[in-house]
C-alpha positions in Angstrom: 109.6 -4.7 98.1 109.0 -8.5 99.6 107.3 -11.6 98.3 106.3 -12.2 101.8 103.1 -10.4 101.7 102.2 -9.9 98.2 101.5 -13.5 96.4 98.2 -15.2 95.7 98.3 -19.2 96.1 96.8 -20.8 93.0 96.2 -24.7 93.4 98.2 -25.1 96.3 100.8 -23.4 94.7 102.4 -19.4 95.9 102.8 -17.3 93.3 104.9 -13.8 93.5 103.6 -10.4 92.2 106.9 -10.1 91.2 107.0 -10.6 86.9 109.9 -11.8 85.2 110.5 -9.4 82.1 112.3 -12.5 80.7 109.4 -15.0 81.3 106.1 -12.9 81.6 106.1 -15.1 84.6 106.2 -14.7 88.5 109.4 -15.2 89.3 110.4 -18.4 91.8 113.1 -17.2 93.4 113.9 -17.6 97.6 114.1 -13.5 97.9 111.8 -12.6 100.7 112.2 -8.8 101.2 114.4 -6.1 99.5 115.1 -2.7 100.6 117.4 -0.6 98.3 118.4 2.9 99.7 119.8 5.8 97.1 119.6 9.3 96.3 115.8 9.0 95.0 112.9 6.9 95.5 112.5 6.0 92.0 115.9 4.4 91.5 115.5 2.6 94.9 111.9 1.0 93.8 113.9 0.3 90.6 116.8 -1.1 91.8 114.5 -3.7 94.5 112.5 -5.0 91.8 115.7 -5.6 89.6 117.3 -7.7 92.9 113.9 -9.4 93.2 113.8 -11.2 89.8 117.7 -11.4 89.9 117.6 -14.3 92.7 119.9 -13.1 95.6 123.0 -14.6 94.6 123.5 -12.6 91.5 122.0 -9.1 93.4 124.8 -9.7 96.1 127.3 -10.1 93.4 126.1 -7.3 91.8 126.1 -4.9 94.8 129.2 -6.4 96.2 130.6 -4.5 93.0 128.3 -1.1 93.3 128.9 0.5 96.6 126.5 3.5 95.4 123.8 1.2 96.3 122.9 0.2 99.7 120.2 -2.4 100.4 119.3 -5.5 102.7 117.8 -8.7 101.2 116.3 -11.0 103.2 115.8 -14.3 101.5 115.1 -18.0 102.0 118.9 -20.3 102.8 120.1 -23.8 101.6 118.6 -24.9 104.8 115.0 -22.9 104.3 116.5 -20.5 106.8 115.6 -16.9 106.7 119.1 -15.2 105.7 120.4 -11.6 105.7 122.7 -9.5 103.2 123.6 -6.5 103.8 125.7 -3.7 102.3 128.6 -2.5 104.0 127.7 0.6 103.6 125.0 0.4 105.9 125.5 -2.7 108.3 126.6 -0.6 111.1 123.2 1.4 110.8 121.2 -1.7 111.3 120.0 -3.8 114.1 119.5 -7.0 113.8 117.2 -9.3 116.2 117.3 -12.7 116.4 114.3 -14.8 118.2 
């Protein structure tokens, strides 16, 4: 799931597809991309949209404590970098590039 691709710009302004159940609004968060891997497809799409609205600070607290869950989030830094978290349950399966 990924705010990167699926936004409409309003006025200038980017707006997510991503709803906050909390707001009724898009969320405006800095995730850029979430992939959550589990038993079953359903739990996984569940799970990504959860970390979406979350913000990644509180979905890396919350998986730090869940290692049933795997997933990498790819989100915006303090310095507008594009950063990586991923579980340790899978970081030695994945490759990471760098330009």
């Amino acid at each position: 799931m990924g705010n990167y691709f699926n936004y409409r710009v309003v006025n200038g302004k980017k707006y997510s597809h991503t709803i906050d159940p909390t707001t009724g609004y898009p969320v405006e968060l800095d995730i850029l991309s979430t992939s959550v891997f589990t038993d079953d497809c359903i739990t996984a799409d569940a799970w990504a949209t959860a970390f979406m609205v979350m913000g990644h600070e509180k979905a890396i607290a919350y998986l730090k404590g869940h290692p049933e869950l795997d997933a990498i989030i790819m989100y915006r830094g303090e310095a507008n970098e594009v950063a990586l978290f991923i579980t340790e349950g899978i970081k030695s399966k994945v490759i990471v590039e760098s330009e």
